[in-house]
N, C-alpha and C positions, 0 to 999 in steps of 0.2 A: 575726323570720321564721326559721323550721327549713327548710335547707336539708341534701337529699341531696349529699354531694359523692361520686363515683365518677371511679376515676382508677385506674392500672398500679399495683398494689401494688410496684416494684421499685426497684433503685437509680438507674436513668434519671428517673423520674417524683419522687423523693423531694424535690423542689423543690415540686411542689406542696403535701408538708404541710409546707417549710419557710417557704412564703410566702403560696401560696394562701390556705392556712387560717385563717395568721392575719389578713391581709387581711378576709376574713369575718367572722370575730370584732368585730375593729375596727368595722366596720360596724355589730355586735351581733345579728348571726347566731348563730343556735344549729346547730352543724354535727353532721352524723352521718353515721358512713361502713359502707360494707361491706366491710369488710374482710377478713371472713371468707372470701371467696369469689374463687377462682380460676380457674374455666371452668366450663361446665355451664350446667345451670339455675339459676334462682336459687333459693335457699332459702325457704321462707314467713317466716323472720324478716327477709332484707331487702327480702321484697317489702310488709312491714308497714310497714318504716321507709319505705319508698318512701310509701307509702298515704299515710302520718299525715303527711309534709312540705307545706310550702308550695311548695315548688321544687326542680328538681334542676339541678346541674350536671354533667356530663359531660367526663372529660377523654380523645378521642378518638386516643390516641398513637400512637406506632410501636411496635410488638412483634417482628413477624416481619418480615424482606423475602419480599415475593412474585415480585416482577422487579428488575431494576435501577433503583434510586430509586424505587421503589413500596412502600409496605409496608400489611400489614393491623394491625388495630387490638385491643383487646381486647374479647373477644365479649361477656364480664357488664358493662361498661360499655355497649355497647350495647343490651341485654336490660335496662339498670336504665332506660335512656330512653323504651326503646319501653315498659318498665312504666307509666312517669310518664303516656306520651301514650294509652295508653289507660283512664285512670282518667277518670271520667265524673262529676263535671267534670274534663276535662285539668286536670293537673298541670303548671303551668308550667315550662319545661326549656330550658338554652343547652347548646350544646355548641359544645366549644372542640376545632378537631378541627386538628392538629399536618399542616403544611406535607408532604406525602412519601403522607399515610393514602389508602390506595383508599377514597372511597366506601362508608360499609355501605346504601346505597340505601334503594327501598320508602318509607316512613313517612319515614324521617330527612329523607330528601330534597326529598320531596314538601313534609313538613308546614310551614304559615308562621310558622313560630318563628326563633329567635335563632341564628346561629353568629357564632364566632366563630374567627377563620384562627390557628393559631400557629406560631409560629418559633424554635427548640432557642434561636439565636442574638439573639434580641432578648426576653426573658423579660416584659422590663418593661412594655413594650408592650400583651404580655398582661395584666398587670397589671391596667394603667390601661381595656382597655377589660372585666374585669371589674366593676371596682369601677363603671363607667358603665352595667354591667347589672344592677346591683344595683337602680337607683332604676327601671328598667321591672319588675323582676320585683315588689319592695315597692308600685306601681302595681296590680301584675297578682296580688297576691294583698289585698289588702286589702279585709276584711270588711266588712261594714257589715249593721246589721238593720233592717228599715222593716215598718211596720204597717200592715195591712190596713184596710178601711173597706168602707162607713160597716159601723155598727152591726150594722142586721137583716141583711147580708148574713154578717157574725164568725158570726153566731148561728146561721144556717142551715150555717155550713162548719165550726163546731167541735166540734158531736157527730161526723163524719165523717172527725176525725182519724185514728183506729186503724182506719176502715175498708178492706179489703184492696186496693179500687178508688183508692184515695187517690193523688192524686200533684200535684207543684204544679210549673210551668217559669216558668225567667224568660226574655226577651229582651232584650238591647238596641238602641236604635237611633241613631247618631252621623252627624249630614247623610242621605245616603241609604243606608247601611250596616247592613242588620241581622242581627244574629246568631240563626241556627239556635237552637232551645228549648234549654234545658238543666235539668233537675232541681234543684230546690233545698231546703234544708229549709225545712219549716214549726215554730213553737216555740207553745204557749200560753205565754205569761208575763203576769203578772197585768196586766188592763186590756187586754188583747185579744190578737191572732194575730200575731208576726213571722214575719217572712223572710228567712232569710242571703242572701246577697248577696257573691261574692267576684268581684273582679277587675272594678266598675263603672270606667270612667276617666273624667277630668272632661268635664262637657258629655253625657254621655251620658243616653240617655233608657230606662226601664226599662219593659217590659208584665210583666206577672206573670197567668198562666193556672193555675186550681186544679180539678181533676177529680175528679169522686167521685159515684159511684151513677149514672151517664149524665147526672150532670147538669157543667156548664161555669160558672164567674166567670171574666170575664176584666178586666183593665182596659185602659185607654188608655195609650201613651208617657206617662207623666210623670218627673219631676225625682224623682230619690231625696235632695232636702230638701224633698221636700213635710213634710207633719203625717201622712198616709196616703195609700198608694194604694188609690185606691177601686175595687173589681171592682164588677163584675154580671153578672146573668144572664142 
């Protein structure tokens, strides 16, 4: 798993690359930072390394005092989250936002993902409940490819790969919970059509919808250990 880590480049914050990181590692994360960046915008090389990650973590500290025991937090830390959450498929993202931090609202707030509370004086703490979001995030990004069916339907959707109308979503559905479409790739690979497929969790039921030239295959919720899910038209 490649995860973004972002965090205060300074000497308050220097505990996370003394411990954080390698915690990660441990795990067999492949970590990559932005370092380069101090306020502003972000640059297009770390909003690349953002892209291309599995995850990001966010480490949302103390920088400035704003009031008395209030403080604001680091702005590109922020800016590297809200990158994560609006990549399409989101980017899975925790952020661990330090005991004192005003709120950076909006998105942060609203969105129903991970935080996590920290405290200058209890580190470990943090620690341990890292390393326990480690196994929802390897959940939440984990691939899987599944092949389309039956037959004459592959035949009728595979000339229409490179067509400009082309698009494929998938949904899942968990007891009575379904998730909004989301984009997915489509692959030929020899012996018919896959589907990426990132962040199914178990038990979950998958529709996969494929559009192209006005026309629609769709399939039914099935098991992603079926042999194929079968669309129609």
């Amino acid at each position: 798993m490649r995860i973004f880590l972002g965090y205060g480049y300074n000497e308050r914050d220097k505990w996370i690359e003394e411990y954080a990181l390698p915690l990660l590692a441990a795990f067999g994360c492949e970590v990559v930072l932005g370092k380069a960046v101090y306020g502003g915008a972000l640059p297009d090389e770390v909003t690349k390394l953002i892209r291309t990650s599995d995850a990001v973590i966010g480490f949302t500290t103390r920088r400035e005092a704003a009031e008395p025991g209030k403080y604001r937090t680091h702005d590109w830390v922020v800016q590297e989250l809200l990158t994560a959450h609006s990549q399409d498929p989101r980017i899975p993202w925790v952020e661990i936002r330090e005991d004192g931090v005003i709120s950076p609202g909006g998105i942060l707030d609203a969105a129903d993902t991970q935080r996590i509370q920290y405290r200058e004086e209890d580190r470990a703490e943090c620690l341990v409940k890292i390393a326990q979001a480690l196994k929802r995030l390897r959940d939440l990004t984990r691939v899987i490819m599944i092949r389309l069916g039956p037959a004459n339907a592959v035949e009728q959707i595979s000339p229409l790969l490179d067509d400009p109308s082309f698009s494929c979503t998938s949904q899942t559905l968990l007891g009575a919970a379904q998730t909004a479409p989301r984009r997915v790739a489509v692959f030929p690979i020899k012996g018919g059509l896959f589907v990426q497929l990132r962040g199914v969790g178990p038990g979950e039921l998958v529709r996969i919808t494929v559009f192209a030239q006005g026309r629609t295959w769709r399939s039914d919720y099935e098991s992603v250990d079926t042999v194929d899910v079968r669309v129609k038209e």
